[in-house]
C-alpha positions, -999 to +999 in steps of 0.1 A: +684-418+679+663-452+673+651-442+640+688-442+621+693-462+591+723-474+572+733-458+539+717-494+521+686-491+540+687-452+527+691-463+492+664-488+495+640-455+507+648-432+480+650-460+450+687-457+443+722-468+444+740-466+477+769-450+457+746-417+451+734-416+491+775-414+495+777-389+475+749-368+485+759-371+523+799-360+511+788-331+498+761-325+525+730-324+509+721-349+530+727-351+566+745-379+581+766-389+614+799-403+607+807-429+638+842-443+624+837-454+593+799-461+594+772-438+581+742-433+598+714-414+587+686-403+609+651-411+596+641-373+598+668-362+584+660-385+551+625-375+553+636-338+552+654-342+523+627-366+505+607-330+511+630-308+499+635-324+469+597-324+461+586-306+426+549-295+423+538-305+388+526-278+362+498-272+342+507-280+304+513-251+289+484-234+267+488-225+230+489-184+223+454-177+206+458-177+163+451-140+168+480-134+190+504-151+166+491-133+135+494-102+156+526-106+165+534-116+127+521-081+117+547-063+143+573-083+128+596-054+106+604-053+074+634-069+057+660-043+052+674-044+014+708-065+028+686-095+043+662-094+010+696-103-009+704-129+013+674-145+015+669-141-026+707-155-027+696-186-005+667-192-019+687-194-060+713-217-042+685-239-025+661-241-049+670-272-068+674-295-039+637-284-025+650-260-001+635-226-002+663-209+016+644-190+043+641-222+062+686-221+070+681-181+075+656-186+106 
């Protein structure tokens, strides 16, 4: 039990408030001992947590291939005769303030 720190010296660890080590110990995501009404928190304990909260970082994300988009372009099916209408309809009503009315239709 010689390794327990106060919920300050806590704080200071993570790199934030003593208000949001409070809060994590009251709704025990972090272990604590309550002796009256001090807080102690046992340096394993913290470390534990420190761990759990780890997040691997990713790899950025790739771009799909142009091929892939054009293919899945192609599958795309056609308009039915109702959603032609309404995208000629949008496209009348747009088309004098530069809008070509399939952009508010996506």
């Amino acid at each position: 039990m010689a390794n327990m720190l106060t919920v300050k010296d806590a704080a200071a660890r993570l790199g934030v408030p003593a208000k949001t080590v409070y809060k994590l110990t009251s709704e025990r995501l972090l272990a604590c001992y309550r002796i009256g009404r001090s807080v102690r928190i046992s340096a394993a304990d913290l470390d534990a947590y420190m761990r759990s909260c780890y997040q691997a970082a990713q790899p950025p994300a790739t771009k799909p291939a142009p091929e892939a988009v054009a293919a899945i372009i192609e599958k795309e099916p056609a308009l039915t005769a109702a959603q032609a209408r309404r995208r000629a309809r949008a496209a009348s009503v747009y088309a004098g303030e530069g809008y070509t009315g399939l952009d508010c239709l996506k």
